[in-house]
Steps between C-alpha positions, in 0.01 A plus 500: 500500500804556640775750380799318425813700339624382208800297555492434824735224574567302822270361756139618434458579909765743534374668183260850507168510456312855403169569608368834401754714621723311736742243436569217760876405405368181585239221520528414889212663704476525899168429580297662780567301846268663823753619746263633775754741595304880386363696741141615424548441143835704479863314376742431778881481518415117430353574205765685368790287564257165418424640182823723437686145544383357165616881302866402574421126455391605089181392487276622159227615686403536891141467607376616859327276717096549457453900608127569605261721317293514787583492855180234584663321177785418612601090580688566804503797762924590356443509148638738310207764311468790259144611674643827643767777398682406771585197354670682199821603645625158716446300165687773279789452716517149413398553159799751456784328685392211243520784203858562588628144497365504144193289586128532441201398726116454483206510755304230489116672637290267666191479686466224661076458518356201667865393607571843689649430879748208525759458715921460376628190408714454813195626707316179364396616160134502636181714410401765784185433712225731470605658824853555337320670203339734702805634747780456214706825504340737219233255455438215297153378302467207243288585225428254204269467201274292664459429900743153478772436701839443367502177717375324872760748672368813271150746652286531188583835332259756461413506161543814258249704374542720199670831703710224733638393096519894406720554775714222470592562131566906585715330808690355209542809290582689847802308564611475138552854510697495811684232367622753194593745790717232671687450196456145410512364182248232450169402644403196600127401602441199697189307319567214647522263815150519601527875600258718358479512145559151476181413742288728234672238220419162663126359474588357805512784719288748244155428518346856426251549249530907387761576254820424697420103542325240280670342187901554450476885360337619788715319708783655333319842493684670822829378446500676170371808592730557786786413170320770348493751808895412581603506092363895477717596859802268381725727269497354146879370494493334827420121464195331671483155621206249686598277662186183514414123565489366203257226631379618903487068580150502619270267348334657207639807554739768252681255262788528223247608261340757667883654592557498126247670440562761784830539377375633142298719707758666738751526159253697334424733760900522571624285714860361360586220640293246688668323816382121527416379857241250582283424834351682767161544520437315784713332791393151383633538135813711544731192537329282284454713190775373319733200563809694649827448328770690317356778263143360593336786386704540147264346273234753609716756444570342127146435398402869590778621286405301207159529490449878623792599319650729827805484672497312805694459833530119675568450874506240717818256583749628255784407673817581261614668204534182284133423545363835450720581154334143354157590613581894316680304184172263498290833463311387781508893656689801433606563900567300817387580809708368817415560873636266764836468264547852516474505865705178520772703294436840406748489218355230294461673232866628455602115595289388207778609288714223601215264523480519105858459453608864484804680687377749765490841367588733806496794304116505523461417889454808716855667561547506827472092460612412167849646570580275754353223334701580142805530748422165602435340162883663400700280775292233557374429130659211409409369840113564433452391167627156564224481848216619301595281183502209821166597616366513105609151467399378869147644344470314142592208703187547755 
């Protein structure tokens, strides 16, 4: 599964991981967070210096927030999107002020189906009206695999037909291209959270009878042709990822099973590593899918590495180094994905050094920091070493 050098020594999350032909010097992932800051689809300064932030603070591996294939498919009015040229340049300045603080970044491509239209968190979090649909900016339409809302607050979608699924997988394709202009170095799609590929998985919300619905292989039938569409665009030594609910917490609905056997799928057909969410499909089961607590969502992301045999990616209240190295040394996944850490401290990952019981090493933060900070270290060493060995203790103690 994964691609472990031999010897590697030290704490398994600040050791590389190779897939195809990039090498994250490290097992900590940023995972995509919506900003609502782009401007018809196109990166902003916010975007730049939101995502730039977590380059200097050393993370493995940088994920955008979900970027729109579509401009009807996007969830809210400012997400970022890859559905136009234009969109090329604004991300490649991101993507190459992250290439020159030795980093590397993915687009996660979305489209957000039945769930398209909802307003920011701070805004109230809510889904648009149908009159809100209609006069969004650039124009906004939920489509689905069958005509069921996402929830009481949700319109019913329209549902596809054969040339609406046509044209969302060459959508796909479309922006996996531009994505290779824009430089980035890994892909991302976003199969899960009730958007749409992960409506066309559920029985709940799929209730077609033609080749895209019925039992579980039809079900799974558009997610893995848009793989298919994006793997032939994708250049052959640039990793892939999915990101999916590994159970969607609707009542009969896409289970454990089913994700293992989804997972088999997507690794044939080239995906490399699976990333393990859970929830979403509708408003009533997204806080009730699983009991929240730390790591809640590991053990998905363990079973789906066992059983499919794929390198997988958890999320979802990893809080600190200590717990994320014992959940890597366990074998439960091969990365960690963090999201509100990061934001709480951008350098988390160059902190987790100490968190393990390892000096700092400021040779390997950016310059223009680590200089000042190695200065630092040289007069006030002694000083240091005793308050962090205080806080270690003040910890085992808790």
């Amino acid at each position: 599964m994964s691609s472990d050098r031999p010897g590697d020594v030290g704490p398994r999350l600040l050791s590389p991981l190779a897939l195809r032909g990039r090498t994250l010097p490290n097992r900590i992932v940023i995972s995509p967070m919506c900003q609502h800051a782009a401007d018809n689809g196109a990166a902003s300064d916010w975007h730049l210096v939101h995502l730039g932030k977590f380059a200097l603070g050393g993370a493995g591996l940088i994920l955008t927030e979900s970027t729109a294939v579509a401009a009807e498919a996007r969830i809210g009015i400012r997400d970022l999107g890859l559905w136009s040229d234009a969109h090329i340049a604004p991300l490649k300045r991101v993507v190459d002020f992250i290439h020159a603080q030795n980093g590397l970044i993915g687009v996660q491509l979305a489209h957000a189906g039945r769930k398209a239209g909802s307003h920011a968190l701070w805004d109230g979090g809510s889904a648009f009206s149908v009159d809100e649909l209609a006069t969004a900016p650039g124009g906004l339409q939920r489509f689905g695999p069958s005509a069921i809302a996402a929830g009481p607050e949700w319109s019913a979608p329209a549902e596809m037909d054969e040339a609406d699924i046509a044209g969302a997988i060459g959508q796909f394709g479309a922006a996996a291209r531009r994505a290779v202009l824009a430089g980035f170095d890994a892909i991302e799609l976003h199969f899960g959270h009730g958007y749409l590929v992960a409506s066309f998985l559920s029985p709940v919300s799929n209730r077609r009878d033609d080749g895209y619905g019925g039992d579980r292989a039809g079900r799974m039938r558009l997610g893995l042709e848009i793989v298919t569409r994006v793997r032939a665009e994708w250049p052959d030594d640039r990793p892939l990822f999915c990101r999916i609910s590994a159970v969607d917490g609707a009542e009969g609905g896409w289970d454990i099973g089913d994700s293992i056997v989804f997972a088999c799928e997507l690794k044939r057909l080239g995906v490399d590593v699976i990333d393990v969410s859970s929830g979403g499909l509708t408003e009533e089961t997204r806080r009730i899918a699983v009991p929240r607590g730390l790591g809640f969502q590991v053990d998905f992301a363990d079973r789906i590495r066992r059983e499919a045999d794929v390198v997988t990616q958890t999320v979802g209240m990893i809080v600190d180094a200590p717990q994320a190295e014992a959940l890597l040394q366990a074998g439960c996944a091969d990365l960690v994905a963090i999201g509100r850490e990061a934001l709480n401290d951008p350098y988390w990952p160059r902190r987790a050094r100490e968190q393990l019981g390892l000096k700092p090493d400021y040779a390997d933060w950016p310059v223009r920091h680590g200089a000042w900070l190695d200065k630092r270290e040289q007069h006030m060493g002694a000083i240091l070493d005793e308050r962090r060995q205080a806080l270690g203790r003040k910890r085992h103690e808790q």
